[in-house]
C-alpha positions, 0 to 999 in steps of 0.5 A: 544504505538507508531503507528510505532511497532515491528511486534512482539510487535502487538496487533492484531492477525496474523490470519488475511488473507490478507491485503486491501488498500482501497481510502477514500470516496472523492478520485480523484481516485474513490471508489478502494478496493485492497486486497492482502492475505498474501504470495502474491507480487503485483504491483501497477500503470498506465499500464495494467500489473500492478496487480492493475491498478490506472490510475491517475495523476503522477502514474507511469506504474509500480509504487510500488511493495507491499509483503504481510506477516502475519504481515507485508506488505513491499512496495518498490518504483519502481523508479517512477518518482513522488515517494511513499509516508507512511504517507506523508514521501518519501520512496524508501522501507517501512514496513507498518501497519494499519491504515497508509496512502499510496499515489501514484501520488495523489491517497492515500489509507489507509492500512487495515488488515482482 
């Protein structure tokens, strides 16, 4: 089964509370953990208003914009200049899943589901 699966073809259980977007061990950023229970919108980026602040090279004041569904965490680009990136790939808007690599600026984070 490809990585990239309609959300009603999943094999892990909606019954997960929330989503977790997590840098690796070596990252430029630091050690960063950000969680977001389902029903719930974010922010991401270098300005103390966003709901999770990464102050990091080439992040944008207000980054991204993360929503968080049961079964789905959808990130919309918020016209950052350095841009969003899934998997390597530039996004304006997309649906990601576990195990997918988020970059903002240098700064990737790989999604999780708890």
């Amino acid at each position: 089964m490809s990585p990239r699966r309609d959300a009603l073809e999943w094999p892990w259980s909606p019954a997960g509370v929330m989503w977790i977007l997590q840098t690796q061990p070596d990252s430029e950023a630091g050690a960063l953990r950000f969680r977001i229970p389902h029903g719930q919108i974010k922010t991401i980026g270098r300005a103390p208003r966003a709901d999770f602040v990464l102050d990091a090279p080439l992040v944008s004041r207000l980054h991204c914009r993360l929503t968080a569904r049961p079964r789905t965490l959808e990130i919309v680009d918020l016209d950052s200049t350095n841009g969003t990136f899934v998997n390597d790939r530039p996004v304006k808007r997309a649906t990601v899943v576990p195990g997918d690599c988020l970059r903002i600026g240098r700064v990737e984070l790989v999604v999780r589901h708890e």
